[in-house]
DSSP file (Angstrom, degrees, kcal/mol; ACC not computed):
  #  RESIDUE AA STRUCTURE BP1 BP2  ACC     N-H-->O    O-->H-N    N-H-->O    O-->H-N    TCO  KAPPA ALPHA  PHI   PSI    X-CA   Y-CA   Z-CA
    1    1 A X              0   0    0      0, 0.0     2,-0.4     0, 0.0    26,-0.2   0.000 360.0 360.0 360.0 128.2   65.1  124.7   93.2
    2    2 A X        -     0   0    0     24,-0.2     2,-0.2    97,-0.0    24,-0.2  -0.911 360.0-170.5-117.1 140.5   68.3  122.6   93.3
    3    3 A X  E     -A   25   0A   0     22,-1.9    22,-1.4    -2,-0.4     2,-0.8  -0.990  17.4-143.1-127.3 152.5   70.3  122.7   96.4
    4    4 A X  E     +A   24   0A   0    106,-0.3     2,-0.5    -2,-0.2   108,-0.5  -0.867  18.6 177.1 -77.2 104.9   74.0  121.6   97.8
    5    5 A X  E     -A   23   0A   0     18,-1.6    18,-2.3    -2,-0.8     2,-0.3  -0.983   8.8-166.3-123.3 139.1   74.2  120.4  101.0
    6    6 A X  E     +A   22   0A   0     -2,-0.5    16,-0.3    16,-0.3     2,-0.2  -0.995   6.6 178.2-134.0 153.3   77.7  119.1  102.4
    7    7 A X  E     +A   21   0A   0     14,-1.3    14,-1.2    -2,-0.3   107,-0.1  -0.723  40.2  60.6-122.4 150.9   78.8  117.4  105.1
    8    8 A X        +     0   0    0      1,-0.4    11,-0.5    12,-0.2    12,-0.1   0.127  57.7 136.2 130.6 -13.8   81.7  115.8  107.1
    9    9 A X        +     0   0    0      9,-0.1    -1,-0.4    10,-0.1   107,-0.2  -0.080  22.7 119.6 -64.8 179.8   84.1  118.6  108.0
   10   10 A X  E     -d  116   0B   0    105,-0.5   107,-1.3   104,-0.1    -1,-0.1  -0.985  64.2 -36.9 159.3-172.3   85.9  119.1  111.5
   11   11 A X  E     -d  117   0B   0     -2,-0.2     2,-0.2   105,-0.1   107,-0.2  -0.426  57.3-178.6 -64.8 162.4   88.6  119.4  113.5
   12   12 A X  E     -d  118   0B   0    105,-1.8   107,-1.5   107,-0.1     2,-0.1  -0.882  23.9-130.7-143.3 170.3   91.6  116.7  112.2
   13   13 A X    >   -     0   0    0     -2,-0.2     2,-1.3   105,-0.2     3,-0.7  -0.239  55.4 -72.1 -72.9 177.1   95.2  116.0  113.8
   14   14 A X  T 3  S+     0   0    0      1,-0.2    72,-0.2    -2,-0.1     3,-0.1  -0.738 120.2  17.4 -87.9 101.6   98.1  116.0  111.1
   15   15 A X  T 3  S+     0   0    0     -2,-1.3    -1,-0.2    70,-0.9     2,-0.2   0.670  92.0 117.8  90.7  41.4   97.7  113.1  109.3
   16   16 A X    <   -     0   0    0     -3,-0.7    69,-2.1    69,-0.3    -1,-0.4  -0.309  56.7-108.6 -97.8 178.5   94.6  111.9  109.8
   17   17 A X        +     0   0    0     66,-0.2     2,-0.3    -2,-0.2    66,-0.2  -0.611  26.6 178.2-124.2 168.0   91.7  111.4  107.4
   18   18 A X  E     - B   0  82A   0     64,-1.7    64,-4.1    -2,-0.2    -9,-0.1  -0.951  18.5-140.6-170.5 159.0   88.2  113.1  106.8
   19   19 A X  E     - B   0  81A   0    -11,-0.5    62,-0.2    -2,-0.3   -12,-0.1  -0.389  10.1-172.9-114.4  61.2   85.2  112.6  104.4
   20   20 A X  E     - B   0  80A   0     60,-0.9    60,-1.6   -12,-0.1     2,-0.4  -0.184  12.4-173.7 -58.9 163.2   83.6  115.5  103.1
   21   21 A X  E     -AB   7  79A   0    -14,-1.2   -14,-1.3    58,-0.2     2,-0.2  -0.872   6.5-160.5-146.0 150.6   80.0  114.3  100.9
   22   22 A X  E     -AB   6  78A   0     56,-1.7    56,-0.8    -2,-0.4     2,-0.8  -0.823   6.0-160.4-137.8  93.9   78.0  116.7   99.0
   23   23 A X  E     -AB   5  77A   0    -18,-2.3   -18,-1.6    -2,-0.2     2,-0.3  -0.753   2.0-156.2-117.2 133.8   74.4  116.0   98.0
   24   24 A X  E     +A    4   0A   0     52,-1.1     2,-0.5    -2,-0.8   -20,-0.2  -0.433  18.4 163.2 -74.6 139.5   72.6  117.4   95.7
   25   25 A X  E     +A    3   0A   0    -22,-1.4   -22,-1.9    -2,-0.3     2,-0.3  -0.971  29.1  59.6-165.9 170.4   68.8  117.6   95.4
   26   26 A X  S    S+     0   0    0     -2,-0.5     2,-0.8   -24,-0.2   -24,-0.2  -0.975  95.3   0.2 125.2-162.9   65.9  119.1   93.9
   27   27 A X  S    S+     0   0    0     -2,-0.3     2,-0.6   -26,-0.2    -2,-0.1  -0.825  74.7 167.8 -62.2 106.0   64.9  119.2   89.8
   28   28 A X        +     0   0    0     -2,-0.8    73,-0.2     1,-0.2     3,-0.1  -0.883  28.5 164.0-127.4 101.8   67.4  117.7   88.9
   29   29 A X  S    S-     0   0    0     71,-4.4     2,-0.3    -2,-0.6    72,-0.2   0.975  80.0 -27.5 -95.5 -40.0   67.5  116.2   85.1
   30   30 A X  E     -F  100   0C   0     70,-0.9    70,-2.6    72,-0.2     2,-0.4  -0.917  49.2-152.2-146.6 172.4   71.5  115.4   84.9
   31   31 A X  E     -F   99   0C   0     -2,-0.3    68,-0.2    68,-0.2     2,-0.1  -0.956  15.6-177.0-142.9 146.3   74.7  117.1   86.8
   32   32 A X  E     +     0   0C   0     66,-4.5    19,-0.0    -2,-0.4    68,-0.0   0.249  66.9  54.0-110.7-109.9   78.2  116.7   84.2
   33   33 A X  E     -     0   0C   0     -2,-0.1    65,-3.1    64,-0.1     2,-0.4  -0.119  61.7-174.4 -71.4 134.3   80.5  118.1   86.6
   34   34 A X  E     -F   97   0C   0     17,-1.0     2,-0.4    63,-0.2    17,-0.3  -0.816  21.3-172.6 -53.8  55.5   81.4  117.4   90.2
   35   35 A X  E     -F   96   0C   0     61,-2.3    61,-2.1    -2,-0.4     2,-0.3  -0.804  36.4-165.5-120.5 140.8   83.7  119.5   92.4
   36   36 A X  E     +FG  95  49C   0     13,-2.5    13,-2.0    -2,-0.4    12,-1.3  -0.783  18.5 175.9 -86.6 116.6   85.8  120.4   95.4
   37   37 A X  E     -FG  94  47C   0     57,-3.2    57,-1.8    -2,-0.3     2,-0.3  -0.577  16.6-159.0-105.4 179.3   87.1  124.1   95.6
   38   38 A X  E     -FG  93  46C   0      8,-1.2     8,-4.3    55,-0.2    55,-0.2  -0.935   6.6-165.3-157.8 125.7   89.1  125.0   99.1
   39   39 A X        -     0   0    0     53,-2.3    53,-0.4    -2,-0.3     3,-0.2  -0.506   5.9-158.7-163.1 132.3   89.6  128.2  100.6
   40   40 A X    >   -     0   0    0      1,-0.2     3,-1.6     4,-0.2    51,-0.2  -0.156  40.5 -67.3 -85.9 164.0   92.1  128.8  103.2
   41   41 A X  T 3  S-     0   0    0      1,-0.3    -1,-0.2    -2,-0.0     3,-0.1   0.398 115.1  -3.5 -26.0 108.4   92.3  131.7  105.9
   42   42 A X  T 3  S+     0   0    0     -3,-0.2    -1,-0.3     1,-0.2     2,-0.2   0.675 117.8  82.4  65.9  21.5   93.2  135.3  104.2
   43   43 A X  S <  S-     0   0    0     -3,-1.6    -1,-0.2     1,-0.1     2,-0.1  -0.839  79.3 -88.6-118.6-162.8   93.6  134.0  100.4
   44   44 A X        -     0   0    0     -2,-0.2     2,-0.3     1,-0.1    -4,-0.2  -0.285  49.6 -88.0 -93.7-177.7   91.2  133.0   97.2
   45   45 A X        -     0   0    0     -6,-0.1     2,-0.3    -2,-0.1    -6,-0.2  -0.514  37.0-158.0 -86.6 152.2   89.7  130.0   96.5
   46   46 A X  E     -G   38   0C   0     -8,-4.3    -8,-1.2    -2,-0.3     2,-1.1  -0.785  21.2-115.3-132.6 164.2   91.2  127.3   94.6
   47   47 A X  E     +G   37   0C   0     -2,-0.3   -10,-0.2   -10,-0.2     3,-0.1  -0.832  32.7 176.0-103.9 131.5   89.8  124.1   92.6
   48   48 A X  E     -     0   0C   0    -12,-1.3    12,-2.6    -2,-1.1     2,-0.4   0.824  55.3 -22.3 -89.3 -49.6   91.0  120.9   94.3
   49   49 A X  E     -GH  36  59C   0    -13,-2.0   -13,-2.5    10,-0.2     2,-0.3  -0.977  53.6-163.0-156.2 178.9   89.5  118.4   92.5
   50   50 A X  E     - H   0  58C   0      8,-2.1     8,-1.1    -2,-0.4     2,-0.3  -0.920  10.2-152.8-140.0-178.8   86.7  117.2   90.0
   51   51 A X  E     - H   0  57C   0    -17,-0.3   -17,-1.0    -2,-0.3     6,-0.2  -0.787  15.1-143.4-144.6  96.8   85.0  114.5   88.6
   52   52 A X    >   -     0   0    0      4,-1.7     3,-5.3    -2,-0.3   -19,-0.1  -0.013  40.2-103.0 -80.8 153.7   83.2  114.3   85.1
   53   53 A X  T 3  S+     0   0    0      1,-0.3    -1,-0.1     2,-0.1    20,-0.1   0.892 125.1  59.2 -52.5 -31.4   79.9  112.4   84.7
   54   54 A X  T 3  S-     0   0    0      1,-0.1    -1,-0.3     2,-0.0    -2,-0.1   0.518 118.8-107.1 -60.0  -0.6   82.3  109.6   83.1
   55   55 A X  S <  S+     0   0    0     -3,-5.3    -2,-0.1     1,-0.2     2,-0.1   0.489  74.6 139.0  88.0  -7.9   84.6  109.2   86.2
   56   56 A X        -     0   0    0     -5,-0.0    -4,-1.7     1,-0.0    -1,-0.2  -0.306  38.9-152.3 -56.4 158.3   87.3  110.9   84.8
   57   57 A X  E     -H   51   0C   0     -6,-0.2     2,-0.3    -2,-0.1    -6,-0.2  -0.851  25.9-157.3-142.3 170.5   89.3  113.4   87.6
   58   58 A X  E     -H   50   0C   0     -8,-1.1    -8,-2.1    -2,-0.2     2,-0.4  -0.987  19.2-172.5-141.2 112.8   91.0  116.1   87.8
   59   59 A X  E     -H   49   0C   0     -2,-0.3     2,-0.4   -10,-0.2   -10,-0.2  -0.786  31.2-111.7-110.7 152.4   93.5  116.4   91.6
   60   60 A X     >  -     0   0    0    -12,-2.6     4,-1.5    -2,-0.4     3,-0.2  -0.641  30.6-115.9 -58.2 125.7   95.6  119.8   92.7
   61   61 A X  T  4 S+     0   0    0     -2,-0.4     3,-0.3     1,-0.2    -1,-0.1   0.790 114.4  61.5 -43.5 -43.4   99.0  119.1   92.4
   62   62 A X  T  4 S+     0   0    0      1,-0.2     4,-0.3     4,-0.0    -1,-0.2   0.944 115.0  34.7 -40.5 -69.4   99.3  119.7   96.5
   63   63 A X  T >> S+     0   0    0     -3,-0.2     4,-2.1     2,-0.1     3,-0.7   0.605  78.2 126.9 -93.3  -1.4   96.9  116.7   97.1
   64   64 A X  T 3< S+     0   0    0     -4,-1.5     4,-0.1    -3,-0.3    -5,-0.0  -0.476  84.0  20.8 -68.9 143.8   97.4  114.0   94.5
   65   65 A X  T 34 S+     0   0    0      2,-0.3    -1,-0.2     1,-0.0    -2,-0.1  -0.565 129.2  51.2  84.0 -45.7   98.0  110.7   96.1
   66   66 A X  T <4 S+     0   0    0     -3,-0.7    17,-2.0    -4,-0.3     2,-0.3   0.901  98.5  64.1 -75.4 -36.6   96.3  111.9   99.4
   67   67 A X     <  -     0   0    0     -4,-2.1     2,-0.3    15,-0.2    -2,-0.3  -0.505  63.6-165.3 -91.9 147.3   93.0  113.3   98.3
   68   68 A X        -     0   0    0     13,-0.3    13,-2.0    -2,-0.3     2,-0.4  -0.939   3.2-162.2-118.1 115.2   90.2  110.8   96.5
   69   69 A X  E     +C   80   0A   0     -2,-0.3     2,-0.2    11,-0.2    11,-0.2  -0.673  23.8 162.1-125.7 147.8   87.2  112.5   94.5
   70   70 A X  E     -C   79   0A   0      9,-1.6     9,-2.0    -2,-0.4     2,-0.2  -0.951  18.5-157.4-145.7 119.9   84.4  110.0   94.0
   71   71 A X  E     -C   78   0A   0      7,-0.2     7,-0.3    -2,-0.2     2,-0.3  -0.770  22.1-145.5-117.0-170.1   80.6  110.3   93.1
   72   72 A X  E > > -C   77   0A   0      5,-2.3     3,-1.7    -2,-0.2     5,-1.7  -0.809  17.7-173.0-145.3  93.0   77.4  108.3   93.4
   73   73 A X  G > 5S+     0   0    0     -2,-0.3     3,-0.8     1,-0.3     5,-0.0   0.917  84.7  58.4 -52.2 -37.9   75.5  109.4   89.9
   74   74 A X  G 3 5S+     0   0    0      1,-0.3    -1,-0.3     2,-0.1     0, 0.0   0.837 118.1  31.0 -68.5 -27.3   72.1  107.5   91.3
   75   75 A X  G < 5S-     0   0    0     -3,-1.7    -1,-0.3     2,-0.2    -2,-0.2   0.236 108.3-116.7-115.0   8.8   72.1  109.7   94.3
   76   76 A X  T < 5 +     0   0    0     -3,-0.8   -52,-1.1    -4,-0.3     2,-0.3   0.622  67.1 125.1  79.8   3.8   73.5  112.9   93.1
   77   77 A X  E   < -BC  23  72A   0     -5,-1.7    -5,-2.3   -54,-0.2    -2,-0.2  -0.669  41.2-160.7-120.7 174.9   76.8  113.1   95.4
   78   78 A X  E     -BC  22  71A   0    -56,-0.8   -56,-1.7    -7,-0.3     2,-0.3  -0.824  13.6-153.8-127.3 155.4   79.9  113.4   95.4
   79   79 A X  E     -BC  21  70A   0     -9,-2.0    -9,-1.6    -2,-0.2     2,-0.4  -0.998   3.8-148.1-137.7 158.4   82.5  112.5   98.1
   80   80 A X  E     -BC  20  69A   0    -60,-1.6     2,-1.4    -2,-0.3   -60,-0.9  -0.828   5.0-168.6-128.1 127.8   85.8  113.4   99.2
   81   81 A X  E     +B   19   0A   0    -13,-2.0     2,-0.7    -2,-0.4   -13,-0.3  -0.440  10.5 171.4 -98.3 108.9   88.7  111.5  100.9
   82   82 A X  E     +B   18   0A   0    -64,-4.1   -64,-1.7    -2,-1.4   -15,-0.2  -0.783   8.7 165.2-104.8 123.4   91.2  113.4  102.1
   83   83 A X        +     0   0    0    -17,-2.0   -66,-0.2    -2,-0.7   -67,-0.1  -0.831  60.6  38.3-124.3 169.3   93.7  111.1  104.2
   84   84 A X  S    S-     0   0    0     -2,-0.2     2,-0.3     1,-0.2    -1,-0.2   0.995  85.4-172.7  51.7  49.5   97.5  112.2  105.4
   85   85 A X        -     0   0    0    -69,-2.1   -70,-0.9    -3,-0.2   -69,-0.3  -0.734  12.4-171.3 -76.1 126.5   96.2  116.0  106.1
   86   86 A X    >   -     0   0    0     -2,-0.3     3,-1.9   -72,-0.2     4,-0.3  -0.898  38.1-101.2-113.5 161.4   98.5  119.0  107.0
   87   87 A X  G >  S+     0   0    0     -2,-0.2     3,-0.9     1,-0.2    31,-0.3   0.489 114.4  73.3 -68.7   0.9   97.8  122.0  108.0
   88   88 A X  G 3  S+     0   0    0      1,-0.2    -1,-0.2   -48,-0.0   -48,-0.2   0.619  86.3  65.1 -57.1  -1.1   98.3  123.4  105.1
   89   89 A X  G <  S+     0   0    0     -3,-1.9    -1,-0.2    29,-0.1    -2,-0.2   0.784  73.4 124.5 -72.2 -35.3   95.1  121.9  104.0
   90   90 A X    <   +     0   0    0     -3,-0.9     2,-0.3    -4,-0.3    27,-0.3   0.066  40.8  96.5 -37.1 144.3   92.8  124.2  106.7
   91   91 A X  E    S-E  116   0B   0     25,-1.1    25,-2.0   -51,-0.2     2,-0.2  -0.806  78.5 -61.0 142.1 174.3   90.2  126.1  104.9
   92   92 A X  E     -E  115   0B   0    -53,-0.4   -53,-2.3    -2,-0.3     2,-0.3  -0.444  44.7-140.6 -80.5 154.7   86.8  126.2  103.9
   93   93 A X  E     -F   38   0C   0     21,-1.0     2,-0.3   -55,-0.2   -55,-0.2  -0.743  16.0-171.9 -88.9 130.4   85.3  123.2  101.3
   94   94 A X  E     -F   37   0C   0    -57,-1.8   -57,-3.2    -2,-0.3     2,-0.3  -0.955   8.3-159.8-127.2 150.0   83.1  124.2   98.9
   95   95 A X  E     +F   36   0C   0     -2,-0.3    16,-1.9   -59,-0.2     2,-0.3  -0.813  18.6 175.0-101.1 154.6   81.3  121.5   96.7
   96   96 A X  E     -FI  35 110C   0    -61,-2.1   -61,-2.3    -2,-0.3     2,-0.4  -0.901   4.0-177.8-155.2 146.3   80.0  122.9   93.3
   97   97 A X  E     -FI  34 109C   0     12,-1.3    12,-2.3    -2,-0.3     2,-1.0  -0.969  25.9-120.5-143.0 155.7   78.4  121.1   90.7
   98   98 A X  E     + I   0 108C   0    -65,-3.1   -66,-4.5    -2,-0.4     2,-0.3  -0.868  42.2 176.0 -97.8 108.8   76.8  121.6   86.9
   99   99 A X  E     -FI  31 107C   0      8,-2.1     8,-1.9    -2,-1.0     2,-0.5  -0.813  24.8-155.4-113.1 145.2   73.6  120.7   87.0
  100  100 A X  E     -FI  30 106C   0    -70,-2.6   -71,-4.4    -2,-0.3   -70,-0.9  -0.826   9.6-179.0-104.6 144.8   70.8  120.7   84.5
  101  101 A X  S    S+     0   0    0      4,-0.9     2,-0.2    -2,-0.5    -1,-0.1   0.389  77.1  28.7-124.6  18.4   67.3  120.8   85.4
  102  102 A X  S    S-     0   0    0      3,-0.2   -72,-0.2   -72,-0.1   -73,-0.1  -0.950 101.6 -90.5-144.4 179.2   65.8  120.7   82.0
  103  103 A X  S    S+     0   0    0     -2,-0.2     3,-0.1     1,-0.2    -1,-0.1   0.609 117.4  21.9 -64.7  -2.5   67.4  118.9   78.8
  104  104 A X  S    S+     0   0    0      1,-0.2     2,-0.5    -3,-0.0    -1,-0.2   0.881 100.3  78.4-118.8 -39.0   69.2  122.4   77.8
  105  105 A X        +     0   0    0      2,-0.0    -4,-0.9     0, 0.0    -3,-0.2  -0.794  50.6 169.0 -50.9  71.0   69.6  124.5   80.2
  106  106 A X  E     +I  100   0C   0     -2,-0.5     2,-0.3    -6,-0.1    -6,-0.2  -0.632   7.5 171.5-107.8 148.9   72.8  123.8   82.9
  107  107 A X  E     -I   99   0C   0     -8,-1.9    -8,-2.1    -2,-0.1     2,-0.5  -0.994  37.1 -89.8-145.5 172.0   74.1  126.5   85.6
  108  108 A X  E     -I   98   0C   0     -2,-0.3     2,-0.3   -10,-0.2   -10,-0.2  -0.550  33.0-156.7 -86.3 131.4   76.5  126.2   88.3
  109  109 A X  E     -I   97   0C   0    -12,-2.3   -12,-1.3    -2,-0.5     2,-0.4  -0.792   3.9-159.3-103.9 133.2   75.6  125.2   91.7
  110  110 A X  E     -I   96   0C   0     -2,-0.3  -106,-0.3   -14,-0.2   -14,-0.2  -0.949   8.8-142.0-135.2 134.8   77.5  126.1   94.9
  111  111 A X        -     0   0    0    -16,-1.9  -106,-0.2    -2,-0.4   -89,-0.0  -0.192  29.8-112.4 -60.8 164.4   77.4  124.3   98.5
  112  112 A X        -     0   0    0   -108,-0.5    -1,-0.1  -106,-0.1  -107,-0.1   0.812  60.4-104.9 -87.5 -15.8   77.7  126.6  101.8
  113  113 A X        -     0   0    0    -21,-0.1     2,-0.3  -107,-0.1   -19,-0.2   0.802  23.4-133.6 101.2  73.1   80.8  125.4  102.7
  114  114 A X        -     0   0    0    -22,-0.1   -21,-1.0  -107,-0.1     2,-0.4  -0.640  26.8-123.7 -68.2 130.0   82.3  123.0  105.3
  115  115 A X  E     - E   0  92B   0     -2,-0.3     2,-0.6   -23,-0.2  -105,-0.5  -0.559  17.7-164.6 -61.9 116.1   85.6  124.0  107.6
  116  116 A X  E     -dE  10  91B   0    -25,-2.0   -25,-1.1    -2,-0.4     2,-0.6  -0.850   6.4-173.7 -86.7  91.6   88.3  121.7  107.4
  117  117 A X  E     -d   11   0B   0   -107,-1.3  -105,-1.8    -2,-0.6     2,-1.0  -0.855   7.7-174.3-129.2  95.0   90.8  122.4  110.4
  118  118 A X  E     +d   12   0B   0     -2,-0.6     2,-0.3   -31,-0.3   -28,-0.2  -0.667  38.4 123.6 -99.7  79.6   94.3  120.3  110.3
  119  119 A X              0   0    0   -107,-1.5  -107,-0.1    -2,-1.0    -2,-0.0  -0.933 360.0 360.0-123.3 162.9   96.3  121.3  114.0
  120  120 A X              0   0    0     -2,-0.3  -107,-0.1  -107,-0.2    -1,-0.1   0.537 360.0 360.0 -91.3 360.0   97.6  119.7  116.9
């Protein structure tokens, strides 16, 4: 049983920083992709960013230059650094990641979801 657990959301001012992490655990034989969806109050979810098992990334037009996507392959996470937050930014975090747990088999894995909540 592979699970997602993330951490790190909360309240923020505007333009302030936060760290969401997302760790994975469980049978776990490889993960390829890494990622942060967001979704805010009374629309759908959207992909913010990812991160391929080479370190290449992928940001939302909205958060390149503010947002950071990162992982740590040896421990299964991922993080994200979101600094210079506005409120449009409020919403739920989801992490989700493609994992394999045998050499052949991969499916998509999804995190519960922290709230991320940019007022004054």
């Amino acid at each position: 049983q592979v699970q997602l657990v993330e951490s790190g959301g909360g309240l923020v001012q505007p333009g302030g920083s936060l760290r969401l992490s997302c760790a994975a655990s469980g049978s776990i034989f490889s993960i390829s992709l890494m990622a942060w969806y967001r979704q805010p109050p009374g629309k759908e979810r959207e992909l913010v960013a990812t991160i391929a098992s080479g370190g290449s990334t992928y940001y939302l037009d909205s958060v390149k230059g503010r947002f950071t996507i990162s992982r740590d392959s040896a421990n299964h996470t991922t993080y994200l650094q979101m600094n210079s937050l506005k409120p449009e930014d409020t919403a739920v975090y989801y992490c989700h990641a493609a994992i394999r747990t045998d050499p052949v088999y991969m499916r998509n894995y999804w995190g519960q979801g922290t709230q991320v909540t940019v007022s004054s």
